[in-house]
C-alpha positions as CSV (number, residue, x, y, z in Angstrom):
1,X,-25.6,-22.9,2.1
2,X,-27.2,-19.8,2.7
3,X,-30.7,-18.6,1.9
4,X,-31.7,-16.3,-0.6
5,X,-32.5,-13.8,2.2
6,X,-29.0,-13.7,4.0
7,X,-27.4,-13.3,0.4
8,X,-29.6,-10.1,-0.4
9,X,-28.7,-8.8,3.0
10,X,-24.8,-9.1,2.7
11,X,-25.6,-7.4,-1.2
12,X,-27.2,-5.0,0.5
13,X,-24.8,-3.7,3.1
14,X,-22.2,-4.1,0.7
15,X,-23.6,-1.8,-1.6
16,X,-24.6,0.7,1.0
17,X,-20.4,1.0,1.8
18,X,-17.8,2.9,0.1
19,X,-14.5,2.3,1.5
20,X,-14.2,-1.3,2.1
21,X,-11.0,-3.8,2.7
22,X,-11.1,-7.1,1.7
23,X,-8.8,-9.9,3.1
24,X,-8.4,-13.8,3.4
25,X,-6.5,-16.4,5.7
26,X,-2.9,-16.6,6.3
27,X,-0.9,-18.0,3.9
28,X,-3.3,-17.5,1.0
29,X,-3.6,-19.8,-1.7
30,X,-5.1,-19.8,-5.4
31,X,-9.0,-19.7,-4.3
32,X,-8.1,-17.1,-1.6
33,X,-6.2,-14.8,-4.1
34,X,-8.8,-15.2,-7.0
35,X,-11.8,-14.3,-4.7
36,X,-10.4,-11.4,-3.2
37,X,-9.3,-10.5,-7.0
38,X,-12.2,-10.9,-8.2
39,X,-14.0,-9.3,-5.6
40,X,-12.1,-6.1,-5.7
41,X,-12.7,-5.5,-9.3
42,X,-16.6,-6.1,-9.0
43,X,-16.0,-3.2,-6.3
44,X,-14.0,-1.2,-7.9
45,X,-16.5,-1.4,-11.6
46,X,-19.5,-0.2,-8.5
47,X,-17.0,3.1,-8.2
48,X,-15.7,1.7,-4.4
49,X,-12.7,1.9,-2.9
50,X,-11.1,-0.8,-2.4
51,X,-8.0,-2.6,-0.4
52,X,-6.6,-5.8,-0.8
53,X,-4.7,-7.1,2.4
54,X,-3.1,-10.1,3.6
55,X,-0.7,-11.3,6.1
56,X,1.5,-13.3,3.9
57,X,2.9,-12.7,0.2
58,X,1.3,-14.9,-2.4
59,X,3.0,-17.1,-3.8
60,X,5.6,-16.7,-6.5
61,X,3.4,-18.9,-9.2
62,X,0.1,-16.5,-8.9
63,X,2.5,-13.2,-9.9
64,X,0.8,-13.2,-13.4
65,X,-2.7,-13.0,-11.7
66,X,-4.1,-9.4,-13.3
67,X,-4.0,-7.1,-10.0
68,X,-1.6,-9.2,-7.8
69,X,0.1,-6.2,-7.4
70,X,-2.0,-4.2,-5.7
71,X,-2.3,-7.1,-2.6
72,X,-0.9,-5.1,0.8
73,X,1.2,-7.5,3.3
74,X,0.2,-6.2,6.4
75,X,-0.9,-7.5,9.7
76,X,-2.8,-4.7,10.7
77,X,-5.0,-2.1,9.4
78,X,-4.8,1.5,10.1
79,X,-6.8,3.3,8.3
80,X,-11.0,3.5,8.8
81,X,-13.4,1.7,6.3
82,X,-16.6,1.0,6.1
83,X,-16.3,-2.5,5.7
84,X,-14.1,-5.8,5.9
85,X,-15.0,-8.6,4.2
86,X,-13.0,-12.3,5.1
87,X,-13.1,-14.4,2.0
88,X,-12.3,-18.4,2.9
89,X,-12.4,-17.8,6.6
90,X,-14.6,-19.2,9.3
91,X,-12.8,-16.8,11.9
92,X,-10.8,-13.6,12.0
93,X,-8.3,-15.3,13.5
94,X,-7.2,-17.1,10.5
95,X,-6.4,-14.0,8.8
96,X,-3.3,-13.4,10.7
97,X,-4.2,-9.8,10.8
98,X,-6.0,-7.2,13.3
């Protein structure tokens, strides 16, 4: 759990970013896909830019989730953002990406 004070300080960096990428670990399933949906479109209403990665496709059975299409299969990252957040992952490594 974390306090109060380590929440306002992620909020805060967050909102001091524009371009920011979002991702989640390999192989994603339904809770990785929602949060990084969901996420994205709370961005995206605060006017930033947002991308969606991942190292692997989701699965067929999550095509109807609204903005599944805009999830990138990539394992790397080209361009510069601000930002990357790692929803569902205690290490970068289990993004599958660099």
């Amino acid at each position: 759990m974390h306090s109060l004070a380590e929440v306002n300080s992620i909020a805060e960096v967050i909102t001091q970013r524009q371009r920011l990428v979002i991702t989640s670990h390999a192989r994603p399933d339904g809770d990785s896909i929602g949060s990084q949906l969901a996420l994205a479109l709370a961005l995206r209403k605060m006017d930033k830019e947002v991308v969606i990665v991942s190292h692997d496709p989701a699965p067929l059975y999550f095509s109807n989730f609204s903005g599944i299409d805009d999830l990138e299969i990539t394992t790397t990252v080209e361009e510069k953002f601000d930002a990357v957040i790692a929803l569902e992952c205690g290490y970068v490594d289990r993004t599958g990406s660099s």
